[in-house]
MIVEXLO-841053 format. One record per residue (C-alpha): x, y, z; residue number from 1; residue in one letter. Coordinates in Angstrom, 3 decimals. Example, Ala and Ser with C-alpha at 12.3 -4.5 7.8 and 13.67 -1.06 7.14 Angstrom:
BEGIN
<node u="12.300" v="-4.500" w="7.800" resi="1" resn="a"/>
<node u="13.670" v="-1.060" w="7.140" resi="2" resn="s"/>
END
This chain:
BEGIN
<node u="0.000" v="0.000" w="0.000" resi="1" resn="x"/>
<node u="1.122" v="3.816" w="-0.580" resi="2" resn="x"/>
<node u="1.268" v="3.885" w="3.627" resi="3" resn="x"/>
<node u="3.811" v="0.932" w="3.509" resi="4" resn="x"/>
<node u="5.875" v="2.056" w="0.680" resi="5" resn="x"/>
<node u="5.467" v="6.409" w="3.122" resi="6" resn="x"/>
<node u="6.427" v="4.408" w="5.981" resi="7" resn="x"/>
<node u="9.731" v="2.163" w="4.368" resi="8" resn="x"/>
<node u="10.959" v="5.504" w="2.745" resi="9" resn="x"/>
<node u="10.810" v="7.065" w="5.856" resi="10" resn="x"/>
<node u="12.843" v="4.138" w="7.603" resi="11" resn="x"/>
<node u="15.446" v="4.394" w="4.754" resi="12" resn="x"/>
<node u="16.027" v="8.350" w="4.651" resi="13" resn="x"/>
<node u="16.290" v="7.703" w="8.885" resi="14" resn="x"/>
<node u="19.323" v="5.170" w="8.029" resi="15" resn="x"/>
<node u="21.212" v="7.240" w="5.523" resi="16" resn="x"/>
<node u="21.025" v="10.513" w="8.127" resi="17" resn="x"/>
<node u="22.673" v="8.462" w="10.536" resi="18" resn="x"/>
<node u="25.060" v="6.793" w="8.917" resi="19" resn="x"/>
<node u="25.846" v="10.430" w="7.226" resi="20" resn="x"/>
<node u="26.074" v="11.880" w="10.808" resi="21" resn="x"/>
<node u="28.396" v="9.435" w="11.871" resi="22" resn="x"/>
<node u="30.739" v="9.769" w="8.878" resi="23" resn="x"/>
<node u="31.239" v="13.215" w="9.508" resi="24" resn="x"/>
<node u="32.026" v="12.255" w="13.317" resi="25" resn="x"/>
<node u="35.964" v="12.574" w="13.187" resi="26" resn="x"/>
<node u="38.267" v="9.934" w="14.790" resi="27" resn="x"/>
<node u="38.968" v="10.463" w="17.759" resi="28" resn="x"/>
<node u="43.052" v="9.702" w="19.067" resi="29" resn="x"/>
<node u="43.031" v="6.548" w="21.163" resi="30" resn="x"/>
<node u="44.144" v="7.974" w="24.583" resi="31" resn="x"/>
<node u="46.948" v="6.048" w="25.630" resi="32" resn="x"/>
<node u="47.935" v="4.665" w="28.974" resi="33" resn="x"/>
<node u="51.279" v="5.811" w="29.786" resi="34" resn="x"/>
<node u="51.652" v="8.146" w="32.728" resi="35" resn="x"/>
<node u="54.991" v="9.477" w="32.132" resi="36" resn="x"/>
<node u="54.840" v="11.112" w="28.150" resi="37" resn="x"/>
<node u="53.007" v="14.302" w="29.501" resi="38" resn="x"/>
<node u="55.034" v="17.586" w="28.279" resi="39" resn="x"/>
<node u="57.560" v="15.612" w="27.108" resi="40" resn="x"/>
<node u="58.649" v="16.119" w="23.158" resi="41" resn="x"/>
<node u="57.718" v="13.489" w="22.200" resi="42" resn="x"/>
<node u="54.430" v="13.484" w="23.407" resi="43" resn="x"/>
<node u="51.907" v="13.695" w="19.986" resi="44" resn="x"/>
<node u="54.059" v="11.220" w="17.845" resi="45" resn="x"/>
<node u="53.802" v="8.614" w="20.976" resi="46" resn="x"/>
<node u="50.460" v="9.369" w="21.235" resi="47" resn="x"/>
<node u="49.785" v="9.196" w="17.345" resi="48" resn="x"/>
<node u="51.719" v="6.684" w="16.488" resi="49" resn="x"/>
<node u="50.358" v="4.095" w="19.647" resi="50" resn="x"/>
<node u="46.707" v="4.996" w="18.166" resi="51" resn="x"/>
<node u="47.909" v="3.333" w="15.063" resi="52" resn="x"/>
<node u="49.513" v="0.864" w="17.095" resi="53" resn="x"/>
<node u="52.729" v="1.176" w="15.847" resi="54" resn="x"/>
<node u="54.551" v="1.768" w="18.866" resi="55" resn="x"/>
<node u="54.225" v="0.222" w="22.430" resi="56" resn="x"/>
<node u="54.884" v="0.941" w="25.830" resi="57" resn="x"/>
<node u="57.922" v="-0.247" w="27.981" resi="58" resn="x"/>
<node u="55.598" v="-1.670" w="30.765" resi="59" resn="x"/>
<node u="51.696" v="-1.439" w="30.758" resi="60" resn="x"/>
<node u="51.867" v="2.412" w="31.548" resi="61" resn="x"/>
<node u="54.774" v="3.229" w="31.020" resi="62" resn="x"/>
<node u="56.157" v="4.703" w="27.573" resi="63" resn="x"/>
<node u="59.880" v="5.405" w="29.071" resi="64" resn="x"/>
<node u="60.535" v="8.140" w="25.967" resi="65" resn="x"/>
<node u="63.867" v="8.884" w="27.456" resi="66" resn="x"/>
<node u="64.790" v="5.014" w="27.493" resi="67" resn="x"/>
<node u="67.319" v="3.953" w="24.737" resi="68" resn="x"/>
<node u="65.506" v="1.688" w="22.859" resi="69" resn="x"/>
<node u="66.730" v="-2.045" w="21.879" resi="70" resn="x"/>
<node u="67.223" v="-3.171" w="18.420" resi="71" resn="x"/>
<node u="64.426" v="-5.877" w="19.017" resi="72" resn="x"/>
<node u="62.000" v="-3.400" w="20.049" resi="73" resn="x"/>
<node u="62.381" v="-0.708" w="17.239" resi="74" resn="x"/>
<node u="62.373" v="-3.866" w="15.006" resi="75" resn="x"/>
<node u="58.765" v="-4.248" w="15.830" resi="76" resn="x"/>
<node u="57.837" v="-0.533" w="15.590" resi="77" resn="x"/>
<node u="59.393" v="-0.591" w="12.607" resi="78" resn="x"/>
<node u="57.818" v="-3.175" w="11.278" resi="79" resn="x"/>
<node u="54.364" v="-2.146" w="12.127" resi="80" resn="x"/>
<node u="55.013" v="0.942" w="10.826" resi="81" resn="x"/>
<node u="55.657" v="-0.525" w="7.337" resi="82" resn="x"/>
<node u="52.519" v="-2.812" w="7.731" resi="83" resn="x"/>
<node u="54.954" v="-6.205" w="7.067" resi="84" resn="x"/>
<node u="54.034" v="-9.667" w="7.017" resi="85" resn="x"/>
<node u="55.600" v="-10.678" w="10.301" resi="86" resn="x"/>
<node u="53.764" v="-14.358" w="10.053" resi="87" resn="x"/>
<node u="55.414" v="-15.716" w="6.647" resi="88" resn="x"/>
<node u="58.889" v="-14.954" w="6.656" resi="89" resn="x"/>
<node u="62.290" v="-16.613" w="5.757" resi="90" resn="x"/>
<node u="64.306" v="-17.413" w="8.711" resi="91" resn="x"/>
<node u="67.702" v="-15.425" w="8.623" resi="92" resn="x"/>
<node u="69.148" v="-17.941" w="10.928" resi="93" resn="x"/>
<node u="70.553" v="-15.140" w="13.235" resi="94" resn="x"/>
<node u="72.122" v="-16.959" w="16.245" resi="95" resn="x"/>
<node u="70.248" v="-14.972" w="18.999" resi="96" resn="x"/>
<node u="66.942" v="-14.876" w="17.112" resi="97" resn="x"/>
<node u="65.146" v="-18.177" w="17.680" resi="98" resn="x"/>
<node u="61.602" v="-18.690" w="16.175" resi="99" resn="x"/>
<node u="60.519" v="-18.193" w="19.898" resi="100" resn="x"/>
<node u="61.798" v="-14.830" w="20.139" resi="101" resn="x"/>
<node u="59.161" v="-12.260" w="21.024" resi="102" resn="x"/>
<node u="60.395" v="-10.574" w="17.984" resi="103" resn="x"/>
<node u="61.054" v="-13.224" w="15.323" resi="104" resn="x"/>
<node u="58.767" v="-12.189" w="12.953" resi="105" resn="x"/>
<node u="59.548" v="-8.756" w="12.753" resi="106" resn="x"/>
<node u="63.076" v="-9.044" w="12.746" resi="107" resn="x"/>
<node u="62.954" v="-11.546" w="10.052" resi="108" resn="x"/>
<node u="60.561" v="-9.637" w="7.520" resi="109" resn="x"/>
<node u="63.169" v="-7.219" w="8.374" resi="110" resn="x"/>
<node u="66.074" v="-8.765" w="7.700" resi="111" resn="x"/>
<node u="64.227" v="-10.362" w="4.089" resi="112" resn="x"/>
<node u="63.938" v="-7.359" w="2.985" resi="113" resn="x"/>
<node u="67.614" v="-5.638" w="3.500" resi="114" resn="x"/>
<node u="66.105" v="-3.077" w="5.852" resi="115" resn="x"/>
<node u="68.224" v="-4.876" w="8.643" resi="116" resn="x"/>
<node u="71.696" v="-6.954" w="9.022" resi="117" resn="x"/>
<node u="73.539" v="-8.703" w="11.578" resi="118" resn="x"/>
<node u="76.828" v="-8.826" w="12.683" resi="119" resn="x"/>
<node u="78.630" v="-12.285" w="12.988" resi="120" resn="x"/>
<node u="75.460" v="-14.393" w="12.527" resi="121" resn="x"/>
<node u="73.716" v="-13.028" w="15.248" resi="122" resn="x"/>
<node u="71.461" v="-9.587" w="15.673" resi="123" resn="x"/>
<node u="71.811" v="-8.246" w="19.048" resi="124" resn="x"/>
<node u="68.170" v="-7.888" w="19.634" resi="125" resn="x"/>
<node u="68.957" v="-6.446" w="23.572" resi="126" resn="x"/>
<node u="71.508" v="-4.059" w="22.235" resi="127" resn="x"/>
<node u="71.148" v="-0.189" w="22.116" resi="128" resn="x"/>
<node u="69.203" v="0.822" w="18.745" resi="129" resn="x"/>
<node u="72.115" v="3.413" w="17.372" resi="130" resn="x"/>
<node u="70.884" v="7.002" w="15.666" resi="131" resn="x"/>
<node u="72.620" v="5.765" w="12.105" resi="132" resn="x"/>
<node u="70.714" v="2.741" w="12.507" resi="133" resn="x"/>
<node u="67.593" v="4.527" w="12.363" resi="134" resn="x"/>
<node u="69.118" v="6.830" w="9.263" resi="135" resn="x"/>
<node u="69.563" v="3.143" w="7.381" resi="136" resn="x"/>
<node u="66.074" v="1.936" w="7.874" resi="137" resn="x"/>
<node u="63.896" v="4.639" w="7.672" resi="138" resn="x"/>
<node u="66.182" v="5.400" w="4.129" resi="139" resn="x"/>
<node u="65.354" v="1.718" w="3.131" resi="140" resn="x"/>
<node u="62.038" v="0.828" w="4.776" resi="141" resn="x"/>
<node u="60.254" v="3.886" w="3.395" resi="142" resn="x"/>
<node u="62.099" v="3.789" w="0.678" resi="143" resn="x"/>
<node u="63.091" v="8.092" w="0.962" resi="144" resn="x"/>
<node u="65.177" v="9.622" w="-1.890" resi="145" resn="x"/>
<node u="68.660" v="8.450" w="-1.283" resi="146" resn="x"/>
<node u="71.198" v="11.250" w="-0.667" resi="147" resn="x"/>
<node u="74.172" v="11.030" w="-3.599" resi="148" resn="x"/>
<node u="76.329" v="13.303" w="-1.451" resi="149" resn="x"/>
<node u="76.856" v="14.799" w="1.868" resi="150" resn="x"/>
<node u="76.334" v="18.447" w="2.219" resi="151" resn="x"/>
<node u="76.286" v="18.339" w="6.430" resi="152" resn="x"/>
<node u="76.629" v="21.169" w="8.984" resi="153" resn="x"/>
<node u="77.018" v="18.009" w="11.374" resi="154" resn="x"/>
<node u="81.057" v="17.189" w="11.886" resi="155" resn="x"/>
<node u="80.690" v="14.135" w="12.917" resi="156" resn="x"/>
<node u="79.688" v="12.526" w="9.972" resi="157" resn="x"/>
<node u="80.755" v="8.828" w="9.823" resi="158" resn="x"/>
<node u="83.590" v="7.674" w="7.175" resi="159" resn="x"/>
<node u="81.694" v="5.400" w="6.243" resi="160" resn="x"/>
<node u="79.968" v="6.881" w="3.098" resi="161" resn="x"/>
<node u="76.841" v="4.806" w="2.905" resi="162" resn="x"/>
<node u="75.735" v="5.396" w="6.645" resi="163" resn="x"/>
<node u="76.711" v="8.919" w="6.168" resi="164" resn="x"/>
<node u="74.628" v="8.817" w="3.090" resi="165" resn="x"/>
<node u="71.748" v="7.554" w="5.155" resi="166" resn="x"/>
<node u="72.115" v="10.745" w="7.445" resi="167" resn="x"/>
<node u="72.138" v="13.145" w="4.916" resi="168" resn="x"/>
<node u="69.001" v="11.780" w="3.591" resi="169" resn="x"/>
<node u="66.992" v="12.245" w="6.789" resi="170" resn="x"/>
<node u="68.667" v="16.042" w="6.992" resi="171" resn="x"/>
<node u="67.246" v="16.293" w="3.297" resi="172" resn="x"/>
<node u="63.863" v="15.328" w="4.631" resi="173" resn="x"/>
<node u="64.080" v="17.114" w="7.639" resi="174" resn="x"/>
<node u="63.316" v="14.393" w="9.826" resi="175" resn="x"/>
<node u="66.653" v="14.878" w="12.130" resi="176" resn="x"/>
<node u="67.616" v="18.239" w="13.574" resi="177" resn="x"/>
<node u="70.808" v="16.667" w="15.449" resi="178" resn="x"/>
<node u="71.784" v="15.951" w="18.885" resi="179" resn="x"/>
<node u="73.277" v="19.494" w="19.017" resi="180" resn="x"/>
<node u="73.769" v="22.196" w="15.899" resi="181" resn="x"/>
<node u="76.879" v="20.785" w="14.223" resi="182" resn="x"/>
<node u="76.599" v="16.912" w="15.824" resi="183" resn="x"/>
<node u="74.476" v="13.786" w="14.651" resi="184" resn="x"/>
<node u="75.871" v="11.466" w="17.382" resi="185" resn="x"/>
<node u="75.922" v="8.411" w="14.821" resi="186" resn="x"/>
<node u="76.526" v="5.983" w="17.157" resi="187" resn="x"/>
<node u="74.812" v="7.420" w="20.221" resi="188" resn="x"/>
<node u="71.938" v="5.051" w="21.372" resi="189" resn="x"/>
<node u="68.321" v="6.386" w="20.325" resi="190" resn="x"/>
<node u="65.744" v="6.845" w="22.566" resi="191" resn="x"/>
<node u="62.101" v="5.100" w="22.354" resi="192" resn="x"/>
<node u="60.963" v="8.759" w="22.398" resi="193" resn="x"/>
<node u="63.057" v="9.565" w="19.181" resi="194" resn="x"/>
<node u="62.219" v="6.354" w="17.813" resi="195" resn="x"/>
<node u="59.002" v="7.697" w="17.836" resi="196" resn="x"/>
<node u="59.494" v="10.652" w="16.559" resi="197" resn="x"/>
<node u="61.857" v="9.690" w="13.701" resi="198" resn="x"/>
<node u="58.410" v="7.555" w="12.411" resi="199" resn="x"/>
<node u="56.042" v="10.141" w="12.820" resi="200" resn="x"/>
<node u="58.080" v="12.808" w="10.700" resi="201" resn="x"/>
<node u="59.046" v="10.254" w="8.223" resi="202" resn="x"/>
<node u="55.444" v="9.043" w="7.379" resi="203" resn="x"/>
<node u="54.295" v="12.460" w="7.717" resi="204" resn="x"/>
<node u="56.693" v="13.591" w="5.167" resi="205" resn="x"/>
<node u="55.601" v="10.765" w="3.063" resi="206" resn="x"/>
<node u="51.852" v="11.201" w="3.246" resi="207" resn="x"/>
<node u="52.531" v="14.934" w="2.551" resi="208" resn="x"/>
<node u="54.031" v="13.839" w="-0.633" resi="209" resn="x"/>
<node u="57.037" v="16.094" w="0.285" resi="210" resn="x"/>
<node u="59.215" v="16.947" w="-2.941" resi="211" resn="x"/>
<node u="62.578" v="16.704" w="-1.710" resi="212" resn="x"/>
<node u="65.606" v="17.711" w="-3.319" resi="213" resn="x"/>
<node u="68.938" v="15.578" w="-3.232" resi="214" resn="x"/>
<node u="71.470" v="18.105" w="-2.279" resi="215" resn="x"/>
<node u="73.460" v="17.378" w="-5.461" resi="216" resn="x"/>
END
């Protein structure tokens, strides 16, 4: 009957006004439970980046942002970060990395890839994650516009020209500001706050579609 067909119409418009309302509801950031992240730095890419669940805390409410972070760990964020298959992976038969280890799979999809290497046939997953690590594997994971020279107000660039390559493509991208005006600290230990950081500027650059220039 036309009443039927008034009163299904009316149902239907009711539906598409909701669902339209709660489109145009933004997201809201998932809070997160660490207690000790307020006024620090690195307090929105911790925040952002744990409502994406790329990063984690230390302990259940704890963050510890001025923590040096361990190679293991910042192999998961990293890994999440890049959205990699963590489940079907190659084993890269590193001597400390058993297929029990909390962070197997990320270390291995990882180490498939090239993003990360060991040293000696074994990884060092409880050893301090350095600043030109970071440089190598946010160059490689996201795969950034490789610097072909260095053009560096820092003076302690390493001699090695690929890692110092690797710096000079975050300066490019403005993703490091240095440990002080002229110094990178290459092989100073990087915090899980920085860690953080160094993610959140890097995929922010990227979904910015930032034109970067080498320096040539």
């Amino acid at each position: 009957s036309d009443l039927k067909r008034t009163y299904w119409l009316i149902v239907c418009i009711a539906i598409v006004i909701v669902f339209s309302v709660q489109a145009a509801i933004p997201v809201i950031a998932q809070k997160t439970p660490f207690t000790d992240i307020e006024g620090n730095t690195h307090k929105e890419a911790i925040e952002t980046l744990y409502a994406e669940g790329i990063v984690f805390g230390a302990t259940r409410n704890k963050y510890e942002p001025n923590a040096i972070a361990t190679r293991g760990e910042t192999a998961k964020m990293f890994a999440k970060a890049l959205q990699l298959d963590t489940i079907n992976v190659k084993n890269p038969n590193f001597k400390d990395v058993p297929t029990s280890h909390a962070y197997y799979g990320e270390i291995a999809a990882l180490a498939n890839l090239g993003i990360v290497s060991g040293e000696n046939g074994s990884f060092r997953p409880n050893g301090n994650f350095k600043r030109s690590h970071a440089a190598k594997m946010l160059t490689l994971g996201f795969a950034l516009n490789k610097a072909s020279s260095i053009d560096s107000k820092f003076k302690d660039m390493p001699e090695h020209r690929d890692t110092a390559l690797y710096i000079q493509t975050l300066i490019n991208y403005s993703i490091t500001q240095g440990t002080t005006a002229t110094t990178f600290s290459p092989n100073q230990g990087l915090t899980r706050g920085h860690v953080a950081t160094f993610l959140y500027r890097t995929m922010n650059a990227l979904r910015d579609d930032l034109n970067i220039t080498t320096v040539e």
